[in-house]
Every structure is written in structure tokens, then in C-alpha cells.
ROBAKE-613537 format. One line per 4 residues: number of its first residue (from 1); their letters; for each residue x, y, z of C-alpha. Coordinates in nm, 3 decimals, padded with zeros to 5 digits, always signed. Layout:
<atoms>
NUM = A = X:Y:Z; ...
</atoms>
This chain:
<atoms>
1 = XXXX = +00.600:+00.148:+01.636; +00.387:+00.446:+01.830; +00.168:+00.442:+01.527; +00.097:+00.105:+01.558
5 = XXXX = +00.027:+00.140:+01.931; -00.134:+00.473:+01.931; -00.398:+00.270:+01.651; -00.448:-00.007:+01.929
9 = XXXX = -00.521:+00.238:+02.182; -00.777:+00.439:+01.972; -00.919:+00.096:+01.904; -00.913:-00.001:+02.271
13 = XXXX = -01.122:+00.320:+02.336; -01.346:+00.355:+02.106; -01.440:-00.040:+02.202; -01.514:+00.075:+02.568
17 = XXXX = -01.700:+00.333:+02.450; -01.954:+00.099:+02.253; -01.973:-00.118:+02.517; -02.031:+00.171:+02.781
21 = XXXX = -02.380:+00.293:+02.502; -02.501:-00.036:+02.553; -02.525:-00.070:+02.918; -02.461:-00.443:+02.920
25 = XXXX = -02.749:-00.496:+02.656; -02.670:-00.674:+02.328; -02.726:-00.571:+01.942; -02.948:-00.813:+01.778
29 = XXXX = -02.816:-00.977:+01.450; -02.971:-01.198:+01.195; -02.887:-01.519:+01.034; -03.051:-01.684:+00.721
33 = XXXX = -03.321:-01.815:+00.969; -03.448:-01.495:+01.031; -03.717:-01.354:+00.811; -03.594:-01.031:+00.769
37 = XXXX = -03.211:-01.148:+00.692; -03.208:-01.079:+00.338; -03.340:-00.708:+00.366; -03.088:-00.619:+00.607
41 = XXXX = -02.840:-00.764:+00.343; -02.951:-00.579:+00.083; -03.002:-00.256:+00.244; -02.735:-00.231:+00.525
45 = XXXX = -02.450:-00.512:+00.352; -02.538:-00.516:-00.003; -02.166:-00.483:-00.082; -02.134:-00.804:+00.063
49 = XXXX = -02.173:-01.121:-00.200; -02.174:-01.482:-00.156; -02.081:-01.753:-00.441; -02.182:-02.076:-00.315
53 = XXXX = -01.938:-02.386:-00.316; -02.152:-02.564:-00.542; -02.090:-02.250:-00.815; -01.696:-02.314:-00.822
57 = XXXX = -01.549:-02.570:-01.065; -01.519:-02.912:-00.881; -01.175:-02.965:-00.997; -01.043:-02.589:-00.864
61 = XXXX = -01.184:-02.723:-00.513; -01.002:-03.052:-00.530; -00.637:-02.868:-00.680; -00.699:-02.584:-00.424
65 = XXXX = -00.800:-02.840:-00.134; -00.512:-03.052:-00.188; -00.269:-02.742:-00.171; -00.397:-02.618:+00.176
69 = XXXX = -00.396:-02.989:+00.311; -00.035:-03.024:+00.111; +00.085:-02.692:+00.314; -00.032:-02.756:+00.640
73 = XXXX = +00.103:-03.121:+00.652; +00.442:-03.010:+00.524; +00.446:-02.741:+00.870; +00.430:-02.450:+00.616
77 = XXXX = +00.181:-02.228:+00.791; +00.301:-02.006:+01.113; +00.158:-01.863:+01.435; +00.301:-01.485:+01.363
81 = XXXX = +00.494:-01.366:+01.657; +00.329:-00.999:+01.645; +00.290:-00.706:+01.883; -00.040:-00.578:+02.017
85 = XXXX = -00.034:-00.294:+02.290; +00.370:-00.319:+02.277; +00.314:-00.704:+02.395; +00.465:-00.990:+02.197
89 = XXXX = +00.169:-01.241:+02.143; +00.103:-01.563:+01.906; -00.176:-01.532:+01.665; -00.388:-01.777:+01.693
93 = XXXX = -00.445:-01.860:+01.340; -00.129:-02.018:+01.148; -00.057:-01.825:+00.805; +00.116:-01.815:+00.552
97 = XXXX = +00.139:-01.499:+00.264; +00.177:-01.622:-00.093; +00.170:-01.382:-00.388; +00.353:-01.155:-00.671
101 = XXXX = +00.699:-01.216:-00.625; +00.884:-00.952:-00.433; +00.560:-00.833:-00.243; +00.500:-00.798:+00.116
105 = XXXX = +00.191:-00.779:+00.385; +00.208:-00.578:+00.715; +00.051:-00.624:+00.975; +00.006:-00.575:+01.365
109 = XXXX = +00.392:-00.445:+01.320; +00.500:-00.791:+01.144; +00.568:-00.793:+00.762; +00.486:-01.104:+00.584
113 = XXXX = +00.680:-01.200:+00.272; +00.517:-01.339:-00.003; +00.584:-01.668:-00.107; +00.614:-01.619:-00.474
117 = XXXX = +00.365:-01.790:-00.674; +00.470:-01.904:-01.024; +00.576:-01.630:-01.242; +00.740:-01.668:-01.548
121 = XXXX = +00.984:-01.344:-01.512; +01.068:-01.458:-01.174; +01.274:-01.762:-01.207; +01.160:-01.905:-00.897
125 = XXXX = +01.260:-02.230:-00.783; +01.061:-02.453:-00.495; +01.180:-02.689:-00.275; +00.999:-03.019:-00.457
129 = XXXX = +00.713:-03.060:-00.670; +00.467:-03.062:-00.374; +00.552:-02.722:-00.261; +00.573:-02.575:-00.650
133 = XXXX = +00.208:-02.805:-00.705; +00.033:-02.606:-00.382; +00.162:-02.225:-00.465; +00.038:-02.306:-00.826
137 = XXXX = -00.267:-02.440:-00.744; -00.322:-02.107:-00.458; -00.195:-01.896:-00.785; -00.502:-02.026:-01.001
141 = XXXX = -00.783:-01.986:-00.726; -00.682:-01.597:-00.731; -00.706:-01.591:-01.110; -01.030:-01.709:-01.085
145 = XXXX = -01.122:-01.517:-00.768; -00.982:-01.162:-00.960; -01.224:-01.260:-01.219; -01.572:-01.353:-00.987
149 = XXXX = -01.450:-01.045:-00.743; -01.506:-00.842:-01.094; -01.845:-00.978:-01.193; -01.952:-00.925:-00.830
153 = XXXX = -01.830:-00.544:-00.847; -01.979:-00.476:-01.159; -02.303:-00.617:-01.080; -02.330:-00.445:-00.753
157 = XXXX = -02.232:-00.096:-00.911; -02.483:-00.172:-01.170; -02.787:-00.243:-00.979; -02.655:+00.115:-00.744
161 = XXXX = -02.695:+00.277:-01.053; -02.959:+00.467:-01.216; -03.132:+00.407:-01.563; -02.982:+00.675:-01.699
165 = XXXX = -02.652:+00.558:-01.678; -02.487:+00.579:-02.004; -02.354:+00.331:-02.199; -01.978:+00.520:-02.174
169 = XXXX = -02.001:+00.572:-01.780; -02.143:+00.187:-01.743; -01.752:+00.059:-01.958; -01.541:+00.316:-01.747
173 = XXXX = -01.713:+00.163:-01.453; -01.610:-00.174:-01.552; -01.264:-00.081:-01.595; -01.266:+00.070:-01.293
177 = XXXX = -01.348:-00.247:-01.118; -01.116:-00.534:-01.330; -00.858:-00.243:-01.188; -00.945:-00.308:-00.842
181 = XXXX = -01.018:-00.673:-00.866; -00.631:-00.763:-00.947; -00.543:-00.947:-00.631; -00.163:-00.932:-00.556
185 = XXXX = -00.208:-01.148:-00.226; -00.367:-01.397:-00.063; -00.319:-01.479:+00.308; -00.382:-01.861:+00.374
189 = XXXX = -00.493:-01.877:+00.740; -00.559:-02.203:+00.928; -00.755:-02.240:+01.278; -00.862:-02.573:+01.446
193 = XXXX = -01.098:-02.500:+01.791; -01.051:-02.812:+01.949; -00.660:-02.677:+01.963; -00.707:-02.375:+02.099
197 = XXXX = -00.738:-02.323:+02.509; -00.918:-02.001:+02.489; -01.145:-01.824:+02.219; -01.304:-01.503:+02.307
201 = XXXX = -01.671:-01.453:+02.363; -01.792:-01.223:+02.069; -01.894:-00.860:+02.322; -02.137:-00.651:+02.149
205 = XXXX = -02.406:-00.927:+02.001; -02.350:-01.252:+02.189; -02.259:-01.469:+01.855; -02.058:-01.681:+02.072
209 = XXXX = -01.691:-01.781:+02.015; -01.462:-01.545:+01.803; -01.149:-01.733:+01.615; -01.097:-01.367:+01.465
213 = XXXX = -01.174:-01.081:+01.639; -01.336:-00.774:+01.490; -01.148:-00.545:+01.249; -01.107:-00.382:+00.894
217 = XXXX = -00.828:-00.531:+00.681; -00.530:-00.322:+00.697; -00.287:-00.217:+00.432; -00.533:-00.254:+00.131
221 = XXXX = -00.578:-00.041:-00.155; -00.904:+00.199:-00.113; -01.225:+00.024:-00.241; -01.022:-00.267:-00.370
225 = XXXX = -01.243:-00.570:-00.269; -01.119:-00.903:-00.013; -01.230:-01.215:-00.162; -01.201:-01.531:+00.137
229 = XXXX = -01.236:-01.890:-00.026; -01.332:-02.086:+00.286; -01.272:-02.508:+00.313; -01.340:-02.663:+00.670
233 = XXXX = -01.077:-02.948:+00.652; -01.219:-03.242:+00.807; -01.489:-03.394:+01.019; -01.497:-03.336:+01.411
237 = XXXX = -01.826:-03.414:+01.657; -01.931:-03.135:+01.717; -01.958:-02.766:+01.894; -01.641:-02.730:+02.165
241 = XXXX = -01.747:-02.941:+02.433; -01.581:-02.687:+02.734; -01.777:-02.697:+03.025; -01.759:-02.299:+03.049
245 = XXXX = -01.909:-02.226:+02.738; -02.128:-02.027:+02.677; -02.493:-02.109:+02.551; -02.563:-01.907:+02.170
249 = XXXX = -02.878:-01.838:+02.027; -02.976:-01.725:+01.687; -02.669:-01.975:+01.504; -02.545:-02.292:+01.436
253 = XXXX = -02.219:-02.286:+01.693; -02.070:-02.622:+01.509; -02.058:-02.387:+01.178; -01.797:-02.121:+01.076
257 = XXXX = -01.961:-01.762:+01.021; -01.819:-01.442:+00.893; -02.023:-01.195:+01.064; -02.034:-00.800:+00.971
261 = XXXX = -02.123:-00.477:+01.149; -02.154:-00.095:+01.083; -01.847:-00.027:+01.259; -01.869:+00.141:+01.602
265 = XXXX = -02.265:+00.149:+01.518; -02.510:+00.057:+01.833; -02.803:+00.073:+01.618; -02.749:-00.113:+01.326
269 = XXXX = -02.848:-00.480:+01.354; -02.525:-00.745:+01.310; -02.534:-00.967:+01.015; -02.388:-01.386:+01.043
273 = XXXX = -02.377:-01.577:+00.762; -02.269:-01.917:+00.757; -01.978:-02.070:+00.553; -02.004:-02.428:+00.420
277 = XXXX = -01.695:-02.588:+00.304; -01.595:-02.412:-00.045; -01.793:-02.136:-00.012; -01.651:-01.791:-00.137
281 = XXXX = -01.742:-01.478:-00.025; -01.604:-01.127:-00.114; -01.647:-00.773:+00.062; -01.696:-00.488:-00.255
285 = XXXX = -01.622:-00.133:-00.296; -01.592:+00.028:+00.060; -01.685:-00.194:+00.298; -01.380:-00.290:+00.448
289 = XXXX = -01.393:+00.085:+00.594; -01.769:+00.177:+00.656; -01.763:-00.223:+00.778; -01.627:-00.444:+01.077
293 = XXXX = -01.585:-00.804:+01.035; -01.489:-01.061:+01.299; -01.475:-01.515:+01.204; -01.714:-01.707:+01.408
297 = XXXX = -01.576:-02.047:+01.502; -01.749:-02.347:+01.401; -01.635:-02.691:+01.530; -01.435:-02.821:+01.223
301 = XXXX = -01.077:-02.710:+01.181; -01.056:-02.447:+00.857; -00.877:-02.287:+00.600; -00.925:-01.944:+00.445
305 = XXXX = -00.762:-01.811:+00.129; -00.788:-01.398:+00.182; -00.720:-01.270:-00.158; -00.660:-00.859:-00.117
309 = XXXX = -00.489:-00.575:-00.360; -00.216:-00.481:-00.063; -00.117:-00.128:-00.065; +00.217:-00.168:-00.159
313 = XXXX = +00.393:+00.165:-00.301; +00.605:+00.145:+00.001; +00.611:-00.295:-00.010; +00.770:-00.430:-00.262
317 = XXXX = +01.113:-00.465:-00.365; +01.135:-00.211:-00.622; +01.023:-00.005:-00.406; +01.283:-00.061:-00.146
321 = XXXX = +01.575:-00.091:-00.386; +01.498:+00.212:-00.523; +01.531:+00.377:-00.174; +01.863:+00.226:-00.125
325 = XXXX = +01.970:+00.397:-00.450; +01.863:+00.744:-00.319; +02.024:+00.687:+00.000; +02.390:+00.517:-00.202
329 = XXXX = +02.358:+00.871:-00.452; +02.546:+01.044:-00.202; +02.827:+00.785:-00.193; +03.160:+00.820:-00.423
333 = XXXX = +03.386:+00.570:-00.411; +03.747:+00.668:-00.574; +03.773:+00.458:-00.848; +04.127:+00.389:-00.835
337 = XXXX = +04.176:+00.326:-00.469; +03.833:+00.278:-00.358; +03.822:+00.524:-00.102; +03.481:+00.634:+00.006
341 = XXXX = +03.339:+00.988:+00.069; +03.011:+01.193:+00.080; +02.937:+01.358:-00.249; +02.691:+01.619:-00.043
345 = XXXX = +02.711:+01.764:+00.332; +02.324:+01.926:+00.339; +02.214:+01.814:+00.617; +01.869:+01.745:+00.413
349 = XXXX = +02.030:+01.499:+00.221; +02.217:+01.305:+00.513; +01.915:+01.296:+00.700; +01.720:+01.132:+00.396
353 = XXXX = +01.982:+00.901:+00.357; +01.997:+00.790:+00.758; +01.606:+00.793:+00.769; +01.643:+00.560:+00.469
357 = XXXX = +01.918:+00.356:+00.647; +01.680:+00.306:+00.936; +01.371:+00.160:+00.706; +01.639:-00.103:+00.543
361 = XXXX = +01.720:-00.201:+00.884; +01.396:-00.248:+01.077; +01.136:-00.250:+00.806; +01.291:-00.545:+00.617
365 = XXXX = +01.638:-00.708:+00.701; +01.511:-00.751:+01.089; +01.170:-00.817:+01.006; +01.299:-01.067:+00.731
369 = XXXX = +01.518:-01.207:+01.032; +01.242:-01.199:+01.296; +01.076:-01.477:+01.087; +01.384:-01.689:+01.120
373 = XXXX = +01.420:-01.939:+00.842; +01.055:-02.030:+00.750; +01.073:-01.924:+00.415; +01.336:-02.168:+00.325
377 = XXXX = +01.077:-02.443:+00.325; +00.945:-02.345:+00.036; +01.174:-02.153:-00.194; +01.495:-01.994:-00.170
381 = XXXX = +01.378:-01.675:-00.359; +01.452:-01.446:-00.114; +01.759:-01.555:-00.007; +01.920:-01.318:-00.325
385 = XXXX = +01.762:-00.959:-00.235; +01.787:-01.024:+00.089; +02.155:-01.050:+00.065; +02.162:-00.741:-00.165
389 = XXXX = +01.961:-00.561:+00.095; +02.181:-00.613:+00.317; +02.499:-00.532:+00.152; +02.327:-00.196:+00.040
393 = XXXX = +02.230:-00.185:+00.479; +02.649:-00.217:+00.481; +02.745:+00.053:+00.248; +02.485:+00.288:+00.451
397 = XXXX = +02.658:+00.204:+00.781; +03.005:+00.316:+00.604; +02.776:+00.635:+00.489; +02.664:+00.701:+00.845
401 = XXXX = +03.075:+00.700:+00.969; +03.167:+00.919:+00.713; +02.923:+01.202:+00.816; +03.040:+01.136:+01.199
405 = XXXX = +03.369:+01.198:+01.082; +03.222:+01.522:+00.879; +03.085:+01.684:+01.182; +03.408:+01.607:+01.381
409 = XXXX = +03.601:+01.772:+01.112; +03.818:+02.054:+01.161; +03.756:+02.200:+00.841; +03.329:+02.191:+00.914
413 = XXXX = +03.199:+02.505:+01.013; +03.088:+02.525:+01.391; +02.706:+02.602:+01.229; +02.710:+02.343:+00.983
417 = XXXX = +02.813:+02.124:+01.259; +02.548:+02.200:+01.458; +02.277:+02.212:+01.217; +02.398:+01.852:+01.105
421 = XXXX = +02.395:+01.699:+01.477; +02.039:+01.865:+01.502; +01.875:+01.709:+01.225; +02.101:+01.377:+01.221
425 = XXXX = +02.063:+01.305:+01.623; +01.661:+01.213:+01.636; +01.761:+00.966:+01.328; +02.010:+00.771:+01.523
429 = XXXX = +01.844:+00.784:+01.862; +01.574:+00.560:+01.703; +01.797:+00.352:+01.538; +01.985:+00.282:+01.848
433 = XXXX = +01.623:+00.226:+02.004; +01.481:+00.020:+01.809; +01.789:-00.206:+01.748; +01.754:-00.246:+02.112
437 = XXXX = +01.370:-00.298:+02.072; +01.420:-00.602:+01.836; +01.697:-00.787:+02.017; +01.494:-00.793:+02.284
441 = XXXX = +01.229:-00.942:+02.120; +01.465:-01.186:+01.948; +01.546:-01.301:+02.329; +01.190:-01.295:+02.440
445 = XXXX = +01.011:-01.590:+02.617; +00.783:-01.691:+02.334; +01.065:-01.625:+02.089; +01.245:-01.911:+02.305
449 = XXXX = +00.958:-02.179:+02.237; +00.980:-02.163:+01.883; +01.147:-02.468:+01.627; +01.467:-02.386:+01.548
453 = XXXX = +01.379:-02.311:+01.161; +01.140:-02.045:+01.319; +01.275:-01.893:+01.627; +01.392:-01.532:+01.558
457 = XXXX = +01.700:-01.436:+01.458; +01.891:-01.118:+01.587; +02.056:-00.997:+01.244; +02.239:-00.762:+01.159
461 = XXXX = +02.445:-00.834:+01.449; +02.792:-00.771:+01.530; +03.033:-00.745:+01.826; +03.219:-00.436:+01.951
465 = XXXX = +03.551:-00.670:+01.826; +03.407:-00.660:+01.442; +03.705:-00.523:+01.279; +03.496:-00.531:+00.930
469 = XXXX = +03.180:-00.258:+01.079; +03.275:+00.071:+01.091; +03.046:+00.126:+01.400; +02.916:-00.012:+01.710
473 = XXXX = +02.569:-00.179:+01.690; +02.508:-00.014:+02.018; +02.497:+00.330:+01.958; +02.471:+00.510:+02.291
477 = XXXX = +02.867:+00.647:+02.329; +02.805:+00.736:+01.975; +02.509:+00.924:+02.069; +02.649:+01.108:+02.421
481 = XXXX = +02.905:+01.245:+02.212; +02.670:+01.366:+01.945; +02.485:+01.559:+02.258; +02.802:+01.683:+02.379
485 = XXXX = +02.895:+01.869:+02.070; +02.475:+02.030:+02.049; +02.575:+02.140:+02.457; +02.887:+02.268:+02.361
489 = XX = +02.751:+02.489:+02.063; +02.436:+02.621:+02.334
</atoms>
């Protein structure tokens, strides 16, 4: 959490900064009208490639169309309840994450769960047909997106190269790129101006209205390419017709742009290029880091498909099952009368296991929670390792009793004892904090105004009275006492 919000600060600053250089002047930028558009592509964006809607199989547009109509009309894409600046906000764009089964997205301190889309191995069931037609249908544009985002790569490493590139160095480069080109998400987004009360004024190059404000992806493998499929869904009149808006020269306000900058660059010139209905386009290599990007809104509502390679060593739920094994290692169970006990005292191995205690607890069962029941409109998937997260979540809470009793013990040495409250204390001070943190949030205002099958639930949750939890979910006696013992050993 003081990551996150140390990130948004840094952000904040380095904004104010770029706005303080230019003195209330504006960057210029260029759209296709301009004459000198496509040598700024080339020499300032050239990893930046377009494939034109008319360039993509009519029938992939039609199944993939369908699908994002099919999803929105069924009320399966979400306004994220997230946190900017330690503020609980809506996002303004409705989303939905669907991808490799078991895989998450985080963001803006919210984790996304994937959707699954079809996989053999995963034995996932749908809802209905509709839902099962749409995820398969999303499922096929990335197969075919991995694929173009691979082409692109290829030829935009090749023409960077020189002529005497070998033949070898040319094939490693191309495995290099299919590599990077395997998209294991893609985040459907959905934005219609004429709902929206307020859309910020773009600051640094007066494009006009923002529906996405500028900012690299986050979470993404390095150099792995985002490929955005974009469909405006249906016919409106024209341009927002607010009486305060603002006049915009240089493009077309009733279309949707991506537009690109050298990030936190005064100099370089911006770049907007307008997205027709079906248009793809992908950003290669490294230009999610040397590059800013920010959606202009046109005046039709739209979709976009984001297809990225998520960083997910520490996302998926391999990975987090596996840390729940670490942390259960050092928990023996008598197999006769099933009496529990700590197989190891070192305090470096009952820290591990309460640090991993916390990331069960507030980096997946209470996000999972936050999100209330939305993902049971479309499968019940998760419903499985969620339970066997949180039964593991249970054992660790039995785990985190037994070393309380440890400490307290007569037979534990008064430096052990100390050593152990030292490194243990920090541990459950934050868990204690940030329980409080998400309850909070749970009981929030905006949380309030949600449907029922989205408004946040508080869980785990449990009453002093809970005969069946070894400890209090609030901590703070717990923790006074912990204190007491550190005094008493000074």
C-alpha cells in the first residue's frame, strides 16, 4: 500500500514539474493530417504499428464484436473500485480481465481475476452458452493477436537491424519475439462519453478530452508488447455537446485516438492517431517504458481488448499455493490425535511463514472478496481455490497461535523470546492494519452504491464469540501484550 502511494506521488510530481517547464505553453503533436506525421512515427514511435480493420478476417470482427456486445448486455463488465492517493475512486471505464486460467492483473492496488478462457486442462464450466460463446470468441482474437504482435516485432527488429545481421542472430531474434508475443491477458475495457459527467482536459498538448489518462501499463513483462483491438459500438451524433467544452484543434474530437509521448519529455512533439472501429494497434519492444500513452475520447461509446504478457511470477495460483506450502512446512499435526505444533522456532522461519500469512490474506482472499460476487456471472471456477486458499489462510491463523503460545512459554528462553517478538511484531502490526484498512473500505460510501452481486464483501470475518478461530480478527490486545513482553526484556 505505501508503494502504491509513494508511485502516485512521484507521478504527481514529476507531472507538476512538466507542467511548471512549460510555462502554460503547449507541446505540439501531429495527426495523419500533418505533413510531417509519418516521420515523427518512424523516427520518434517506430515501435508503434497499426493493422487496419480492413486487414483482420471479417468473421473474427463479427465473433469478437458479438462477444463484447454479448458481455456488456449481460452487466459483465465493472467500474473497479480502486485506490489512487489512498482515495477510493470508480474507474471510469467498466472492465473486465479474461485470460489463462488461474492468472491475475494488478492494478492501482486492485487485483483482477481472470476469467478463464477455454482451456482444455482446466475443466471450466460457464454459466450458459452465451457467456462460454464470448470468452471463446475473446480467447481466439488473442491467438490471432499473439501471432500479428509477432510479425509486427520481427519486422520492426528487422528493419533496426543492420545488413550484416546473420542468418543465426536474425532466427534467435525471432524466437525471442514469438516468446514475448504470448499474451496471457487481455483486459476488455468499455467507455461511453455521453455517460460520463466529467472527462479531463488532456494538460500538456491540448488534444482535448482524455477517457484514459496518461500512463505506462503496469505489471507487464519487460519488452513484452500490448496489442489493443479497438470496436466503437454504435452510432451517436456527434462530439459531446457540453456547453463547457473546450474547442480542439489539430483532431477529429467525434473520433477515438490513442495518443503517445516521450514520457516526461517537453521537447518531443506528441503523436494522435485515430482509431476506426476494428482497428488494431500494438506498442513493440520497449515502449511501454521509454513511452506514455493516454485514450482520446471520440463521441461513440467503445470497446478495447488490451492483450499484455502480465508479470505474473508472483500472480498466479501456483504461485500462491506454493507459498502456502512453505508457510504449512512448519506445521505437524499428530497423526493420531491431530494435535498441532511448530516443527521449527527460528524466528526466520516464523516470520516467513506470518509474512506469507499476510499476502494470503490481503493479496488474494480480501481482494477476491473486495470484488464481491461478480465473477459468479460467468463461471464458478474460482469458487474451488478460493476455498482452498482460504482453508490454507485457516491453518496459518492456528500457526500464528501456536507461536504466541511459544513465546509465552515457560520453557522459551528470555532471548529467544525476545528475538521472536522483534522480528514477529512488525508482521502482525500490518496485519492488524490493514485488516482494519479493508473493512473500512468494505463500509465505504461508494462501496454502499454498488448492486448487491458487486458491493464488497468484508471476508475473512469473524466475531470475538467465534469459538472455531483461534484469534481475534482485531489484533490490538494481541499486539499491547506483544510490546509489553519487548518493554519488559529492555
Amino acid at each position: 500500500m505505501k508503494r502504491s502511494e509513494n508511485s502516485d506521488n512521484d507521478k504527481e510530481v514529476k507531472k507538476q514539474k512538466l507542467l511548471q517547464q512549460l510555462g502554460g505553453q503547449q507541446i505540439p503533436y501531429l495527426t495523419p493530417a500533418d505533413e510531417d506525421f509519418q516521420e515523427l512515427w518512424k523516427t520518434m514511435y517506430s515501435n508503434l504499428a497499426l493493422k487496419e480493420a480492413h486487414s483482420t478476417p471479417p468473421e473474427l470482427h463479427g465473433l469478437v464484436q458479438t462477444a463484447l456486445s454479448t458481455l456488456l448486455e449481460r452487466g459483465c463488465l465493472f467500474q473497479d473500485l480502486v485506490q489512487m492517493k489512498g482515495k477510493d475512486m470508480f474507474t471510469p471505464v467498466s472492465r473486465v480481465l479474461i485470460g489463462a486460467p488461474g492468472h491475475t492483473y494488478k492494478y492501482l492496488n486492485t487485483r483482477l481475476f481472470t476469467i478463464p478462457w477455454p482451456d482444455s486442462d482446466a475443466g471450466v464450466r460457464y454459466c450458459d452458452d452465451e457467456v462460454a460463446r464470448a470468452c471463446q470468441a475473446v480467447k481466439d482474437l488473442n491467438d490471432y493477436l499473439c501471432v500479428e504482435a509477432e510479425r509486427c516485432l520481427t519486422r520492426c527488429e528487422g528493419a533496426q537491424s543492420t545488413a550484416e545481421t546473420t542468418e543465426s542472430v536474425t532466427r534467435e531474434k525471432e524466437r525471442e519475439a514469438n516468446n514475448r508475443t504470448v499474451f496471457n491477458v487481455t483486459l476488455l475495457n468499455y467507455m461511453d462519453p455521453a455517460g460520463m459527467s466529467y472527462l479531463k482536459e488532456e494538460p500538456y498538448f491540448g488534444m482535448g478530452r482524455m477517457a484514459v489518462s496518461w500512463h505506462h501499463d503496469e505489471n507487464l513483462v519487460d519488452h513484452s508488447p500490448v496489442a489493443v483491438y479497438s470496436y466503437s459500438y454504435k452510432d451517436t451524433e456527434s462530439c459531446s455537446t457540453e456547453g463547457d467544452e473546450k474547442p480542439v484543434s489539430g483532431r477529429d474530437c467525434t473520433v477515438w485516438h490513442v495518443a503517445l509521448k516521450v514520457a516526461w519529455d517537453v521537447h518531443t512533439a506528441g503523436l494522435a492517431l485515430p482509431l476506426h472501429s476494428g482497428d488494431c494497434y500494438f506498442m513493440l519492444d520497449d515502449m511501454n517504458m521509454t513511452h506514455q500513452h493516454c485514450v482520446l475520447a471520440g463521441s461513440q461509446p467503445r470497446f478495447s481488448s488490451t492483450h499484455r504478457v502480465v508479470e505474473c511470477s508472483a500472480g498466479t495460483l501456483e504461485y500462491i499455493f506454493g507459498r502456502c506450502q512453505v508457510a504449512l512446512n512448519n506445521l505437524h499435526k499428530d497423526p493420531s490425535s491431530e494435535r498441532p505444533s511448530l516443527v521449527s522456532l527460528e524466528t526466520s522461519v516464523l516470520k516467513q511463514a506470518e509474512e506469507i500469512h499476510n499476502e494470503v490474506e490481503f493479496e488474494w482472499l480480501r481482494q477476491y472478496w473486495f470484488q464481491g460476487r461478480r465473477y459468479a456471472k460467468f463461471s464458478d471456477w474460482w469458487c474451488t481455490p478460493m476455498e482452498r486458499l482460504e482453508e490454507s489462510w485457516r491453518e496459518m491463523e492456528l500457526m500464528t497461535w501456536l507461536v504466541l503460545c511459544a513465546v509465552e512459554g515457560e520453557e522459551c528462553p528470555a532471548t529467544d523470546r525476545h528475538e521472536a517478538v522483534q522480528g514477529l511484531l512488525p508482521v502482525l502490526e500490518e496485519r492488524n492494519q490493514l485488516r482494519q484498512h479493508w473493512r473500512a473500505r468494505c463500509q465505504s460510501r461508494l462501496a454502499k452504491t454498488l448492486p448487491a452481486d458487486e458491493e464488497p464483501i468484508c471476508r475473512p470475518y469473524w466475531s470475538d464469540h467465534n469459538a472455531s478461530m483461534p484469534l481475534p480478527f482485531d489484533l490490538q490486545d494481541t499486539l499491547s501484550h506483544l510490546e509489553d513482553i519487548l518493554n519488559l526484556a529492555g
